[in-house]
PABANU-804798 format. One record per atom (N, C-alpha, C): z negated, x, y; residue in one letter. Coordinates in steps of 0.2 Angstrom, whole numbers, plus 2048, in hexadecimal, padded with zeros to 3 digits. Each point is the difference from the previous one (the first is absolute). Example, Ala and Ser with C-alpha at 12.3 -4.5 7.8 and 13.67 -1.06 7.14 Angstrom:
REM PABANU-804798
7D98427E4A 8007FC806A 800804806A 8047FE805S 7FF804806S 7FD7FC805S 
//
This chain:
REM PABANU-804798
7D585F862X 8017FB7FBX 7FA7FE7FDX 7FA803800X 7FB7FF7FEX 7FC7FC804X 800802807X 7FC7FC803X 8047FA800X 8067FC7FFX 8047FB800X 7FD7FD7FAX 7FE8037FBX 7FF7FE7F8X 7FA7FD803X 7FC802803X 7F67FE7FFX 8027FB806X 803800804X 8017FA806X 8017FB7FCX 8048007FBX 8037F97FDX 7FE7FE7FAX 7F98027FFX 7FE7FF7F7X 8007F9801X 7FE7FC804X 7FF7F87FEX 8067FB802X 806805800X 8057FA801X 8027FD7FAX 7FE8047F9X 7FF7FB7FAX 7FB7FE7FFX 7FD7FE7FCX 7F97FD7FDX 8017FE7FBX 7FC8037FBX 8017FD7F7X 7FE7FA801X 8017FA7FBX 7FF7FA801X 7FC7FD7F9X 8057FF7F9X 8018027FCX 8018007FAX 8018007F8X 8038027FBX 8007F97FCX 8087FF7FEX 8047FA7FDX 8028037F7X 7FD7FD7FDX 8037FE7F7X 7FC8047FEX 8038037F8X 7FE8047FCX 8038017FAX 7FF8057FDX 8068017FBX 7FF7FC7F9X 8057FD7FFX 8017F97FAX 8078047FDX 8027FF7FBX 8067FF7FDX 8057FA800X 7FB7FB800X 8047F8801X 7FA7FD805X 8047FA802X 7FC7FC803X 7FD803808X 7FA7FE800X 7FD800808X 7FD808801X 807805803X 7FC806801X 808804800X 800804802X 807806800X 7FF8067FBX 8058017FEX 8038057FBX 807804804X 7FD806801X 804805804X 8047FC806X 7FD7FD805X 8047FB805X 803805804X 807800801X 803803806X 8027FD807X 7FF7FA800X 8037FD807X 7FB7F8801X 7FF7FE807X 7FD7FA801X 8057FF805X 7FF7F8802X 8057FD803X 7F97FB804X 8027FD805X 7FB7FB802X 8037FA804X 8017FB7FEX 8037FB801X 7FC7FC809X 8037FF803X 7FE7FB807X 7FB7FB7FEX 7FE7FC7F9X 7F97FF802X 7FA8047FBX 801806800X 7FC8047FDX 7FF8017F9X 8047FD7FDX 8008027F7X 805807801X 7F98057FCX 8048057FFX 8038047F7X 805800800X 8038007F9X 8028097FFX 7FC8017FDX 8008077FCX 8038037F9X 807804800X 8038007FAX 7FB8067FBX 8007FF7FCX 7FE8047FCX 8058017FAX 800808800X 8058037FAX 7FE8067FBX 8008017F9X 7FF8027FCX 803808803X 7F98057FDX 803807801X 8048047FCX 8047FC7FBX 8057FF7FCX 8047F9802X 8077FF7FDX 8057FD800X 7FD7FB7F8X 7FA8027FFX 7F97FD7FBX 8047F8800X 7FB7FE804X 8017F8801X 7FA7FC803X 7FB8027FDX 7F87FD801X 7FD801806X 8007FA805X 7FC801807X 8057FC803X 808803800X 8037FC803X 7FE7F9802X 7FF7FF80AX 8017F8802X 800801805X 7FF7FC805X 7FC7FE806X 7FC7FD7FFX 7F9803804X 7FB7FC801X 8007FD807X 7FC7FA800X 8027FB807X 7F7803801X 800800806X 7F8800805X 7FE7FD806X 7FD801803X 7FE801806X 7FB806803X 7FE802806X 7FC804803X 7F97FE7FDX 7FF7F9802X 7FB8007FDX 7FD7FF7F7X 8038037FEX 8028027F6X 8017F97FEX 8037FC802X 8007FA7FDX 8067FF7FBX 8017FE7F9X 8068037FDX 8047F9800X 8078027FEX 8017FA800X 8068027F9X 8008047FFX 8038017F8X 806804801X 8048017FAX 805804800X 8077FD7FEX 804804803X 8087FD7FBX 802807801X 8087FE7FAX 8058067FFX 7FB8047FAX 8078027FDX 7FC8047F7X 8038057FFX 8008047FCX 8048047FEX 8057FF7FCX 807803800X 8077FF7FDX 8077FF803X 805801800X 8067FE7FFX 8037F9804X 7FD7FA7FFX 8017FA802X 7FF7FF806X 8027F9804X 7FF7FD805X 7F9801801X 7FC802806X 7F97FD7FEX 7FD807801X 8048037FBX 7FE8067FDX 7FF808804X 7FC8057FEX 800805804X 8008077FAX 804807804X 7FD8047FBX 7FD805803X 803803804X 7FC804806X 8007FE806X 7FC7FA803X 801800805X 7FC804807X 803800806X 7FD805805X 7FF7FB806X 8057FE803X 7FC7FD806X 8017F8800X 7FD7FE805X 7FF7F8801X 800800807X 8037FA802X 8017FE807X 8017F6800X 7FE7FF804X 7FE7F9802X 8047FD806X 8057FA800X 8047FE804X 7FD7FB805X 8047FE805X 7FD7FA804X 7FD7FB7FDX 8037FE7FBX 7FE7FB7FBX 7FD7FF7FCX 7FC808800X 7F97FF7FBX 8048017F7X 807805801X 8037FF7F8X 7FF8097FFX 7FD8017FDX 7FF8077FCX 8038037FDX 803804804X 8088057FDX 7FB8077FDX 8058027F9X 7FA8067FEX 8078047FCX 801809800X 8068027FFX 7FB8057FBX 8078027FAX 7FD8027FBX 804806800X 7FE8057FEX 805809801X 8048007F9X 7FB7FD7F9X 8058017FDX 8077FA7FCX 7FE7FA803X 8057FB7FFX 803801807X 7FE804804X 805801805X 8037F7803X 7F87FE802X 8057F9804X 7F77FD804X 8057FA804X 7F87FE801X 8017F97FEX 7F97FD800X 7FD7F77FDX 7FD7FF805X 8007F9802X 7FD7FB804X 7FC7FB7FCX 7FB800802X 7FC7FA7FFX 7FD7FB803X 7FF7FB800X 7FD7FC807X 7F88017FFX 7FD7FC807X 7F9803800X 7FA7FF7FBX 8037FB7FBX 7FD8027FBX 7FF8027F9X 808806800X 8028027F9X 8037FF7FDX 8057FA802X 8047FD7FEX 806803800X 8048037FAX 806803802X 8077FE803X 803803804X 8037FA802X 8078047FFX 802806803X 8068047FEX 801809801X 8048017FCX 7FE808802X 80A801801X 800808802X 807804801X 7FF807801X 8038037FFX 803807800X 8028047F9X 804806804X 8028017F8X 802809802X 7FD8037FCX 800808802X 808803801X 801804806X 803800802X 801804806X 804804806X 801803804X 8057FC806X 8007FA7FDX 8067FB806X 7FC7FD805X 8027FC807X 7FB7FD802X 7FE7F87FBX 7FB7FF802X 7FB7FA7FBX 7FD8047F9X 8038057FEX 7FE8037F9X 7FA806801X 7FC8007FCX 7FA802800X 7FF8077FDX 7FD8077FFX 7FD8037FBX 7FA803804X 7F97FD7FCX 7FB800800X 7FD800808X 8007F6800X 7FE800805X 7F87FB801X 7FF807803X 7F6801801X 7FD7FC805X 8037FF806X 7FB7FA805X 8067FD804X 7FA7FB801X 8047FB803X 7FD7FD806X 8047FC805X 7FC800807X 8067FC803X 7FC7F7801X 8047FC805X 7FF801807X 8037FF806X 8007FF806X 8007FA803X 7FF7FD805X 7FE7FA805X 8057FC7FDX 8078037FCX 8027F9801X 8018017F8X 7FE8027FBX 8018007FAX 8078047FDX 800806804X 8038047FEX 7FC8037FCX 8058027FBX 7FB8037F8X 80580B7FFX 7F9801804X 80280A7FFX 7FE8027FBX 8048047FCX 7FE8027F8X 801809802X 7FC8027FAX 800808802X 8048007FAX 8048037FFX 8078007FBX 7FE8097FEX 7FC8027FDX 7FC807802X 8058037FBX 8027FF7FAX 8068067FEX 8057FF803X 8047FE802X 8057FD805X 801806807X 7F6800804X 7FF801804X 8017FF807X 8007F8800X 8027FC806X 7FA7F87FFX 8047FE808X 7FB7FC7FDX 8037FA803X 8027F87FBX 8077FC800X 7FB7FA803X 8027FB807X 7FE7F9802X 8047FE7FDX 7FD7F97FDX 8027FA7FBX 7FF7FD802X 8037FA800X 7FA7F7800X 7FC8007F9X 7FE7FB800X 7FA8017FCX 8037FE7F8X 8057FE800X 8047FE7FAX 8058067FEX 800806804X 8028067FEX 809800804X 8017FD804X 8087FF804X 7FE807803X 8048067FFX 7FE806805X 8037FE807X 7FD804805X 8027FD807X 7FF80B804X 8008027FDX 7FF808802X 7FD8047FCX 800808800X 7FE8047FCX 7FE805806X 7FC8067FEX 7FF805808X 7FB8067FBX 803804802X 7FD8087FAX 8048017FEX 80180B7FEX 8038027FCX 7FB8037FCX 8018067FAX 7FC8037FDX 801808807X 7FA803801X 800804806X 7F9801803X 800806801X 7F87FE807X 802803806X 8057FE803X 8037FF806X 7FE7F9803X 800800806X 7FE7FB804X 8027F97FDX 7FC7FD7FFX 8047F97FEX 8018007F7X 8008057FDX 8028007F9X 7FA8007FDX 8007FE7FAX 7FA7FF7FBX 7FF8067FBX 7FD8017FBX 7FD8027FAX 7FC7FD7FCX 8017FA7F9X 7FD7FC7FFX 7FC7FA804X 8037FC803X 7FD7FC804X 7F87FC7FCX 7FB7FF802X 7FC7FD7FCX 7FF7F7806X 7FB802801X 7FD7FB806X 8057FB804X 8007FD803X 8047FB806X 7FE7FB803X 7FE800806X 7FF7FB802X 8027FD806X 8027FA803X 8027FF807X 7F87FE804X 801802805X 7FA802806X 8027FB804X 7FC7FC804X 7FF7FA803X 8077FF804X 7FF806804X 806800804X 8088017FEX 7FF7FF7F9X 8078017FFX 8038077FAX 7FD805805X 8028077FBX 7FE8007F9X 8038057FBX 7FF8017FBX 7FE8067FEX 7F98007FDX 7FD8087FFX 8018017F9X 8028067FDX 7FF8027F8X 7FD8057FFX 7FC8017FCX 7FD8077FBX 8038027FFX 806804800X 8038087FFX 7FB8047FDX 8007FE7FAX 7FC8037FBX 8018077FCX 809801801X 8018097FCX 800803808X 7FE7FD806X 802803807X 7F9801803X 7FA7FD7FDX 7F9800803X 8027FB807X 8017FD803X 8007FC805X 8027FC800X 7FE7FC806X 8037F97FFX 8057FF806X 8077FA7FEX 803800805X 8027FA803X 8017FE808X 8027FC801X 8057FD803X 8047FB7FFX 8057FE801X 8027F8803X 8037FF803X 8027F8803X 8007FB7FAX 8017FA801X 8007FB7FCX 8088017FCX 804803805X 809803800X 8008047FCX 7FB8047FEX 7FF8077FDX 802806805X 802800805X 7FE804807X 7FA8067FEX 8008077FFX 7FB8047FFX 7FE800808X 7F7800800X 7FE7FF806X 7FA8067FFX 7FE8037FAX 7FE806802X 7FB8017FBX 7FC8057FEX 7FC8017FBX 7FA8047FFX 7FA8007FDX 7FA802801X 7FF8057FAX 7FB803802X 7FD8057FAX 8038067FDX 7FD8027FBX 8058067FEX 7FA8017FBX 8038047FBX 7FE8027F9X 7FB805800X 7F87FE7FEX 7FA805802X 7FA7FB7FCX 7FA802804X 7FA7FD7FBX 7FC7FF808X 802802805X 7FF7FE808X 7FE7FC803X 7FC7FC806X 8017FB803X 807800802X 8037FA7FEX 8087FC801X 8038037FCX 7FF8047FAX 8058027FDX 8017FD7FAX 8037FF7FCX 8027FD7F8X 8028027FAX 7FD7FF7FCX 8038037F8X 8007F97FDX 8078007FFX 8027F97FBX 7FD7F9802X 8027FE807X 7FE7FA803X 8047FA7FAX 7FA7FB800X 8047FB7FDX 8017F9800X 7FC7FE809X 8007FB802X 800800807X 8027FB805X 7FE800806X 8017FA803X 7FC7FE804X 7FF7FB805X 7FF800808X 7FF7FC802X 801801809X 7FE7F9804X 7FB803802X 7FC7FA803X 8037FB805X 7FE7FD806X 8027FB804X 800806809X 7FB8057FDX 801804806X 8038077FCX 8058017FFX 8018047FDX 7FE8047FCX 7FB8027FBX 7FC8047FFX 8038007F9X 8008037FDX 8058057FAX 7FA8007FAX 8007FE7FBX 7FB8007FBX 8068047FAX 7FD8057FFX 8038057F7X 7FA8007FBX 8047FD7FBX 7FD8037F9X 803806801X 7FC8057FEX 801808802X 7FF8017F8X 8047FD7FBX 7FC8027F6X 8008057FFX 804805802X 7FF8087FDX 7FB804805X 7FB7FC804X 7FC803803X 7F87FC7FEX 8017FB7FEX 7FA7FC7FBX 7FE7FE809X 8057FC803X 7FA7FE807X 8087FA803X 7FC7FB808X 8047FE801X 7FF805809X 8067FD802X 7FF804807X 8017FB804X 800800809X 8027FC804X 802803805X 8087FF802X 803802807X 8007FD808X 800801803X 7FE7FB804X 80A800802X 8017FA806X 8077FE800X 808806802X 7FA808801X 805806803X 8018037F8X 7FD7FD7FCX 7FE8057FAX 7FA806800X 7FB7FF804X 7FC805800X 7F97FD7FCX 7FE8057FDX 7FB7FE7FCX 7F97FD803X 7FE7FB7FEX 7FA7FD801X 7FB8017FAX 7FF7FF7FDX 7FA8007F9X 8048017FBX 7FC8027FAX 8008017F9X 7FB7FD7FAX 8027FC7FDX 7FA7FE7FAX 8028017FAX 7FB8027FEX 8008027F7X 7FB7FC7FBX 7FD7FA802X 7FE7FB7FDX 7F87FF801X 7FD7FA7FFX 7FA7FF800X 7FF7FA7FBX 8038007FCX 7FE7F77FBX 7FA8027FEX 7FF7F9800X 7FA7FC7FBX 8027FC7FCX 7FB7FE7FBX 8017FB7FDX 8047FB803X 8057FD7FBX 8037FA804X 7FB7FA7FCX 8017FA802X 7FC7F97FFX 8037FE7F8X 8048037FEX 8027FE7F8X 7FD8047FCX 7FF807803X 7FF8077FCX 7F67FD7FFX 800800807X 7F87FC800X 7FE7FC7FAX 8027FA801X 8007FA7FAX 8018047FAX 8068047FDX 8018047FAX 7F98037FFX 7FC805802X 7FB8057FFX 7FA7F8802X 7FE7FC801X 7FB7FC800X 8017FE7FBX 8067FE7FCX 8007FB7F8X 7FD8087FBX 806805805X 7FF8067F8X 7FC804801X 7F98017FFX 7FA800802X 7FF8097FDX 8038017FAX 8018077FEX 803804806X 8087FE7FFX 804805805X 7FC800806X 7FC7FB803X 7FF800807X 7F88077FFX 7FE8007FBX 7F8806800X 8058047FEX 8058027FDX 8048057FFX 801805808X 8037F9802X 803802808X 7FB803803X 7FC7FC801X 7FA802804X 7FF8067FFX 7FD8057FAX 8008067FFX 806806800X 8057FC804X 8058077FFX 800801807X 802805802X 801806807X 80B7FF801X 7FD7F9805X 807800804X 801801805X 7FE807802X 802803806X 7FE8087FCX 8028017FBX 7FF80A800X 801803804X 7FA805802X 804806804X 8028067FBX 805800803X 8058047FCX 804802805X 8018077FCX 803806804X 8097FF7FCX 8057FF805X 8057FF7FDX 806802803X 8058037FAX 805806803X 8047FE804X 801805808X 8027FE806X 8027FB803X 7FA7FC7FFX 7FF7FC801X 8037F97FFX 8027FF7F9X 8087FC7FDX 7FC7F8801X 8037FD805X 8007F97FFX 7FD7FB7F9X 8058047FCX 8037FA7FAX 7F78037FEX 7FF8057FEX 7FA8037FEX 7FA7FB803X 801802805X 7FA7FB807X 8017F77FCX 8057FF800X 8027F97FDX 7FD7FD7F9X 8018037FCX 7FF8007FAX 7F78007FCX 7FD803806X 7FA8027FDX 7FB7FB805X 8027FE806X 7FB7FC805X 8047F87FFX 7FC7FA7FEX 8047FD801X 8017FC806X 7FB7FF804X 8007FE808X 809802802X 8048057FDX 804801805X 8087FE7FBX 8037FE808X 8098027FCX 8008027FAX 8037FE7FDX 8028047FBX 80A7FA7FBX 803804805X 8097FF7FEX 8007F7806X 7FD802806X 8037FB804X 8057FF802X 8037FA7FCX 808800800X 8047FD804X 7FA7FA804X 8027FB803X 7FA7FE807X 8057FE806X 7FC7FF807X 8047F9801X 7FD7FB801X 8007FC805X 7FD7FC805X 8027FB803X 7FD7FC807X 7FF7FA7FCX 7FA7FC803X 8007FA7FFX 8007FE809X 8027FA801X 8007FB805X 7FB802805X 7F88047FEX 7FB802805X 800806800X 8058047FFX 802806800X 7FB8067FFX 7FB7FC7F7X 7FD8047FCX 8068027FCX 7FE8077FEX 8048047FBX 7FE8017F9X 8057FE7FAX 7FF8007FBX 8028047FBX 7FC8077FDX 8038057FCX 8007FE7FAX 8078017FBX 7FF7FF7F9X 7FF8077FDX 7F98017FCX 8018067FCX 8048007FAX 8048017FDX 8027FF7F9X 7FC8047FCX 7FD8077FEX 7FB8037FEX 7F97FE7FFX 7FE7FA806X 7FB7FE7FFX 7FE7F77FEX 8097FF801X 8007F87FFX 7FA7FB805X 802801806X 7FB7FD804X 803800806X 7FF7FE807X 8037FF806X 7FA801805X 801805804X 7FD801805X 7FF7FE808X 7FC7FD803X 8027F9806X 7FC806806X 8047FE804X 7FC805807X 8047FA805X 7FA800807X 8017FC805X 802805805X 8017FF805X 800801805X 7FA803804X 800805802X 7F97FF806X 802801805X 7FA803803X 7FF803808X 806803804X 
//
């Protein structure tokens, strides 16, 4: 396994680090999920570490930090959000985003414009209880982690149920808290079985087709996965959050690599510390890499105190050139890594 690890250090490559932490406006506040639209706007939800209110939106971007502003607020109403968790982007460029505690999801078109929302808590098919991600397929079929429920229900995108597939269970095919979702080029559908440490895959039909991992701090192992994605070759991308790292399986589920972060300054954080001329001689004098001796060796520990790394990486996606984009929510930023060798 080890020799496997150093064969493969360069099939990711940091690239590198999007936004910075704002409360309103241009920057994220505890963001849990990115989405990225077919021509490269990528929209990042951010939510308050409380049911607070303050931070609540989407910020709209691009790879290259170009900002293009925000919609969606905090509240009750049309428009509106209180806790929301994922976001998922349709053929048509309309940005669907589902909230756990209004238990429903909104639509908005590509520029924030609201347009309709639906669901309503519940245990029936189309009803919801705290549903945490979202993930269309080739043909805009809309898969929801329905994570108390513990299933996971295809919609059309205006919420018409069309299936449901999960029991609560860690038997083959069964769930514990589903988090993550997403449909893979081909069709299949992978979930972060997050109270089961693993992830599982299943047909477009909901067909169980077979599952990776197991509960550990190991190369391929998982503590409280909470995203997943899957390349155009197979390749299996986990937010691993309860191990502060992301992994990569390759298409049999065998472990390929591991990252636990490398950011730098992102190009907004930049421009921030050039205007704020204090904080930046501040910065300059602190020690952002301590070594420090830390009890067996706890991740969250390692997280907390180095900032270069993960810290509560909640979210993994693909854009079109199949860089990958990590949200950290603890560090309100997004991590970009390419491809290499």
């Amino acid at each position: 396994m080890v020799g496997a690890f150093t064969a493969r250090q360069s099939f990711l490559e940091y690239d590198l680090t999007l936004g910075m932490t704002t409360m309103e406006g241009k920057g994220f506040y505890y963001p849990i999920d990115t989405a990225i639209s077919q021509d490269g706007r990528i929209y990042t939800v951010s939510r308050s570490p409380t049911t607070a209110g303050r931070g609540v939106r989407v910020t709209v971007l691009n790879a290259e930090s170009e900002y293009f502003g925000t919609f969606a607020a905090f509240g009750e109403g049309e428009g509106q959000l209180i806790w929301p968790s994922g976001v998922a982007v349709d053929g048509g460029g309309r940005v669907h985003l589902s909230d756990i505690h209004l238990h429903n999801v909104s639509c908005f078109d590509p520029s924030g414009a609201f347009l309709y929302r639906w669901g309503a808590r519940g245990a029936g098919p189309g009803e919801l209880d705290t549903p945490s991600s979202l993930a269309f397929d080739g043909e805009d079929n809309l898969y929801v982690s329905d994570t108390y429920n513990n299933r996971i229900q295809k919609l059309t995108p205006g919420g018409e149920f069309i299936l449901g597939f999960g029991s609560r269970g860690d038997g083959p095919g069964e769930l514990s808290l589903p988090w993550g979702v997403t449909a893979a080029p081909d069709g299949d559908v992978y979930v972060a079985d997050w109270g089961n440490d693993r992830i599982q895959r299943y047909s477009g039909d909901g067909e169980f087709r077979g599952s990776y991992g197991a509960p550990g701090r190991g190369d391929g192992q998982f503590h409280r996965p909470s995203s997943v994605a899957v390349d155009r070759q197979g390749y299996v991308y986990v937010a691993d959050w309860g191990n502060e790292r992301v992994q990569v399986l390759d298409p049999e589920g065998g472990f390929v690599i591991k990252l636990r972060g490398q950011a730098t300054h992102s190009e907004w954080a930049a421009n921030f510390l050039r205007v704020n001329v204090e904080e930046a001689e501040a910065r300059g004098r602190a020690d952002l890499e301590p070594d420090l001796e830390f009890p067996d060796d706890d991740p969250h520990e390692e997280s907390s105190h180095i900032e270069k790394l993960f810290w509560s990486p909640a979210s993994v996606v693909l854009d079109a050139a199949g860089r990958v984009y990590v949200t950290e929510t603890s560090r309100h930023r997004i991590q970009v890594y390419k491809r290499g060798a």
